[in-house]
C-alpha positions in Angstrom: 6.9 -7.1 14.7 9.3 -5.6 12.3 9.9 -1.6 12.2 12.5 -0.8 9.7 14.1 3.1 9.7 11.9 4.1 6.8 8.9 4.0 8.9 9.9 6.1 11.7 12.2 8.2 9.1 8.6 9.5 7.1 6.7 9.8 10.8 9.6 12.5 11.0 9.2 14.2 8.0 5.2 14.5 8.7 5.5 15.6 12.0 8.1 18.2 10.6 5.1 19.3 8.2 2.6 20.9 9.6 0.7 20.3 13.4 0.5 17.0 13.0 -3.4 16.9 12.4 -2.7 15.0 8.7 -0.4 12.8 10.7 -3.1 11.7 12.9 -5.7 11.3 10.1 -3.6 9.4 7.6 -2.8 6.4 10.6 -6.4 6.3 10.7 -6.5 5.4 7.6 -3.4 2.8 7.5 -5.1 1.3 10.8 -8.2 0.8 9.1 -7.0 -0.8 5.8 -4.8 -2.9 7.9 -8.2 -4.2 9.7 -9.1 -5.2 6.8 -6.7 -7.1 6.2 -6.8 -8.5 9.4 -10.4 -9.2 9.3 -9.7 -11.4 6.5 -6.5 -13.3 7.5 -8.4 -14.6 10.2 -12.0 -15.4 8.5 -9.7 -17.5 6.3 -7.7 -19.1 9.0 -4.5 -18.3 7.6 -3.7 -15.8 11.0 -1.2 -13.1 11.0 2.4 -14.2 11.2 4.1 -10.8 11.0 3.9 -6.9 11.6 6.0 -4.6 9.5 5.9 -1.2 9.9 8.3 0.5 6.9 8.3 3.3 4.8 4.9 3.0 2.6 2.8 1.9 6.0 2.1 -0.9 7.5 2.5 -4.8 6.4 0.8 -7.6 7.8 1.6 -11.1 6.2 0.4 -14.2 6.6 0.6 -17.7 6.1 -0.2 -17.5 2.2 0.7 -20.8 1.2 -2.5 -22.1 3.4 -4.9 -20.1 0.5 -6.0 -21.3 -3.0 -6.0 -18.1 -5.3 -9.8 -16.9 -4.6 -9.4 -16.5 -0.8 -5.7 -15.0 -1.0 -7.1 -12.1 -3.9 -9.7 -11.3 -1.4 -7.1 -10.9 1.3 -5.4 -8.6 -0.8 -7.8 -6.8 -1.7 -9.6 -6.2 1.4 -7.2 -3.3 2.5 -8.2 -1.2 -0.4 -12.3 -2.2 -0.3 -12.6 -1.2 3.2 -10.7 2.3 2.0 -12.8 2.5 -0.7 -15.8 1.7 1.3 -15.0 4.4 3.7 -14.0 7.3 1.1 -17.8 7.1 0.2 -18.9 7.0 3.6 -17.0 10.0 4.4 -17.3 11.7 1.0 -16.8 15.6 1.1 -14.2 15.2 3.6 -10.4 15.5 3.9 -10.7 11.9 5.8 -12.9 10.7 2.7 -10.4 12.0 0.6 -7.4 10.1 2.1 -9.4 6.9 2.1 -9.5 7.2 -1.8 -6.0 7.9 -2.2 -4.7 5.3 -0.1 -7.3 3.0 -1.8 -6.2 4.2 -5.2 -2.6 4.0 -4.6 -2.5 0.8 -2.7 -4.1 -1.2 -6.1 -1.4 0.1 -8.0 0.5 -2.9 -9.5 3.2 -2.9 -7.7 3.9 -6.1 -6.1 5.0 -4.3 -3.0 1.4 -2.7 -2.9 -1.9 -4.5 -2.6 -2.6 -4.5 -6.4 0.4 -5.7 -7.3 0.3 -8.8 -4.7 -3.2 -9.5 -6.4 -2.0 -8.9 -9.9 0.9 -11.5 -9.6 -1.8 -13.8 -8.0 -4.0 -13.8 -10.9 -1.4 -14.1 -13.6 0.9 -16.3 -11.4 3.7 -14.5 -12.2 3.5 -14.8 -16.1 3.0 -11.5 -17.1 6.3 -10.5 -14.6 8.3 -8.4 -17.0 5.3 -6.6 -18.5 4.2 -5.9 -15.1 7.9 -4.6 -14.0 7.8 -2.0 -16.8 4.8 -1.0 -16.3 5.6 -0.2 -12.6 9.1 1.4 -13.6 6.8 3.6 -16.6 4.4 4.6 -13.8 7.4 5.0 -10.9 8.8 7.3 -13.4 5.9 9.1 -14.1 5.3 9.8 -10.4 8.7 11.1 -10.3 8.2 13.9 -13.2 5.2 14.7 -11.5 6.3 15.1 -8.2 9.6 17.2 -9.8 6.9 18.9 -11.8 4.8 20.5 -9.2 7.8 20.5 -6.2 6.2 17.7 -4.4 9.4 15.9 -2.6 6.5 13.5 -1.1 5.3 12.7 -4.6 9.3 12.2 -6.1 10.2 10.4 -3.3 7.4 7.8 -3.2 7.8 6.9 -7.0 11.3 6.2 -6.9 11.2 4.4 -3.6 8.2 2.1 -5.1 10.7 2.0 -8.5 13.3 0.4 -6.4 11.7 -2.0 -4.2 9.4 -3.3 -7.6 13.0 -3.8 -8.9 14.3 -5.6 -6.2 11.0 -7.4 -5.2 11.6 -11.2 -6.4 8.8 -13.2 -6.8 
């Protein structure tokens, strides 16, 4: 298990914001896209090798190298289904509402980020420099937006995802 300072760093800044109740509701939904994950490292035998708790959430990796592409997309993409699954279950509701955000935001295509892991797997890392600028159009993007409506959280988020897709190697 790996905890670098960003993690505990934005569990701060959370706790600092409010009684803690979005806190408790937003793991929730981390731990539950994470089982998903989980659940489908070990239906495909690959296992969990590795636990990384950092600034965007949690990681779990695995032994990819054991998958063809079909079974490695659906790992990917079984973080953001079960989020997905559970914002309509829980439609109406702050908790349903967090479910589709980090759904939503987890299949952006950054290859930090769930949709970017399965992006790269479908194009096998072809379409990499059309896929970089599009991440550093949409971190920059994020980044008026959050300066735009005084969201630090928003800011802050775009340009660490800008930074990490350009120093993510493939």
């Amino acid at each position: 298990m790996i905890v670098d300072f960003g993690f505990p760093a934005v569990v701060l800044l959370l706790l600092l914001w409010g009684d803690g109740t979005l806190l408790r509701q937003a793991a929730g939904v981390c731990l539950l896209h994470e089982m998903g994950h989980a659940l489908a490292m070990c239906l495909s035998g690959a296992g969990i090798r590795e636990i990384r708790f950092y600034a965007a959430g949690i990681q779990l990796r695995t032994h990819t190298v054991m998958l063809s592409r079909g079974p490695l997309l659906l790992l990917y993409l079984s973080g953001p289904a079960v989020n997905l699954l559970c914002a309509v279950l829980f439609r109406g509701s702050q908790t349903g509402l967090l479910h589709l955000c980090m759904g939503v935001f987890n299949l952006l295509p950054f290859r930090i980020l769930d949709g970017g892991a399965a992006l790269h797997c479908l194009t096998e890392g072809r379409a990499e420099t059309v896929l970089r600028v599009v991440c550093l159009l949409l971190s920059a993007a994020g980044a008026a937006a959050g300066i735009r409506t005084g969201n630090p959280a928003v800011w802050g988020m775009a340009v660490y995802l800008a930074i990490q897709e350009w120093h993510t190697t493939a």
